[in-house]
C-alpha positions in Angstrom: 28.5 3.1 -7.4 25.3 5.4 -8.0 25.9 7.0 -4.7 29.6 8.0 -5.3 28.0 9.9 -8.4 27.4 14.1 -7.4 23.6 14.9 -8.3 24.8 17.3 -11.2 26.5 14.4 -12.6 24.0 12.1 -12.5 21.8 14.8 -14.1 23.9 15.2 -16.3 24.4 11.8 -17.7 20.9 11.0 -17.5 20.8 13.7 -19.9 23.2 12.8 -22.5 21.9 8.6 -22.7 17.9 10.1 -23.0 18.1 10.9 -26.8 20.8 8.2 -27.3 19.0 5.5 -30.0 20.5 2.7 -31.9 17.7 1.0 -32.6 17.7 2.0 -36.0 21.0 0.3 -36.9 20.0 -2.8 -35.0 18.1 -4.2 -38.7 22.3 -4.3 -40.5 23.2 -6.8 -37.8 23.8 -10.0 -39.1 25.3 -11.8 -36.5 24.2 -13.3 -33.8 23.4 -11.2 -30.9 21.8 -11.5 -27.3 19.8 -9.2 -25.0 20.1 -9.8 -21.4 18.2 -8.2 -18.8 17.3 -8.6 -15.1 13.9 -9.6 -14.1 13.8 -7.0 -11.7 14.6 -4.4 -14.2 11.2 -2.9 -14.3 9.8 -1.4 -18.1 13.4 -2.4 -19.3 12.6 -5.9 -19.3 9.3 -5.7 -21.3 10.9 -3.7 -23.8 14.1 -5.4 -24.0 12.4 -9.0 -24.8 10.5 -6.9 -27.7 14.0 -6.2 -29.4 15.5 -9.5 -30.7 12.5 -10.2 -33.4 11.6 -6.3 -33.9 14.9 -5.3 -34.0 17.3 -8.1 -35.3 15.0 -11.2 -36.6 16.3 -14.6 -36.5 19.8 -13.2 -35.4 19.3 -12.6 -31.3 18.3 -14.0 -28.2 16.8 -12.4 -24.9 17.8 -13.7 -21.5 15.8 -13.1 -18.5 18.1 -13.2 -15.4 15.8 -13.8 -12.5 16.3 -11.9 -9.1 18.4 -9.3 -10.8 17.9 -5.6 -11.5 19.3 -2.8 -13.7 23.3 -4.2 -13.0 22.8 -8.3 -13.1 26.3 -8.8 -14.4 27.1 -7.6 -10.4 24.0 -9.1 -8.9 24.5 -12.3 -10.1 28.1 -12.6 -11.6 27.4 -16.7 -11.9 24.7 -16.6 -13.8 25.3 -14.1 -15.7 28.4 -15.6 -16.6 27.1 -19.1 -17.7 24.5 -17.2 -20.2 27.5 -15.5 -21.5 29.2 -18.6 -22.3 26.5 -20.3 -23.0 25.8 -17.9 -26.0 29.3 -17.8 -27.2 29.3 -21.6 -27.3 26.5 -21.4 -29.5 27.2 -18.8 -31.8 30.2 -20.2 -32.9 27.9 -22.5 -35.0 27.3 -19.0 -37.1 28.2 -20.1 -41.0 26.9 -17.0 -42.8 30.0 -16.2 -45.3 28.8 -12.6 -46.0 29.9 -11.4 -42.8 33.2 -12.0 -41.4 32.1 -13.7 -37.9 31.4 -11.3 -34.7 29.2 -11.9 -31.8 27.8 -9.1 -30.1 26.7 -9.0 -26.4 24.6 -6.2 -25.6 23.9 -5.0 -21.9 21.3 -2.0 -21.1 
């Protein structure tokens, strides 16, 4: 996929997602959310785990998929599957009646 991408492109989109922040905005979720990263994703994985309790407390989970990189929803579709549905079996046990319910699944 990367490969198929021209060099100026590539520049150029690495350009546009490097100022690109919603951490901020992370602290008005309230519902549940997960983080899911490969193990092989290099600093992405030690700051992802940081952002469930910095970010959203009490609201989100991390998942570590193991033997995957940057892409593990294409590395390892299984997996990555069964923590999806995993999650969404579980948040439907969300009860907060401030919020109409919406779970959020969040991929870096």
């Amino acid at each position: 996929m990367i490969a198929a991408v021209s060099l100026d492109g590539f520049v150029a989109s690495s350009k546009a997602l490097y100022s690109y922040d919603e951490t901020e905005r992370m602290g008005s979720i309230h519902v549940p959310g997960l983080f899911i990263v490969g193990s092989d994703d290099g600093i992405l994985l030690e700051l992802v785990k940081t952002f469930p309790e910095k970010m959203v407390p009490g609201m989100a989970t991390f998942k570590e998929i193991q033997r995957a990189g940057h892409f593990p929803m294409l590395e390892k579709p299984d997996t990555f599957v069964v923590t999806l549905t995993s999650f969404f079996a579980n948040a439907t046990n969300y009860t907060d009646k401030s919020n109409v319910y919406r779970s959020s699944a969040v991929m870096l």
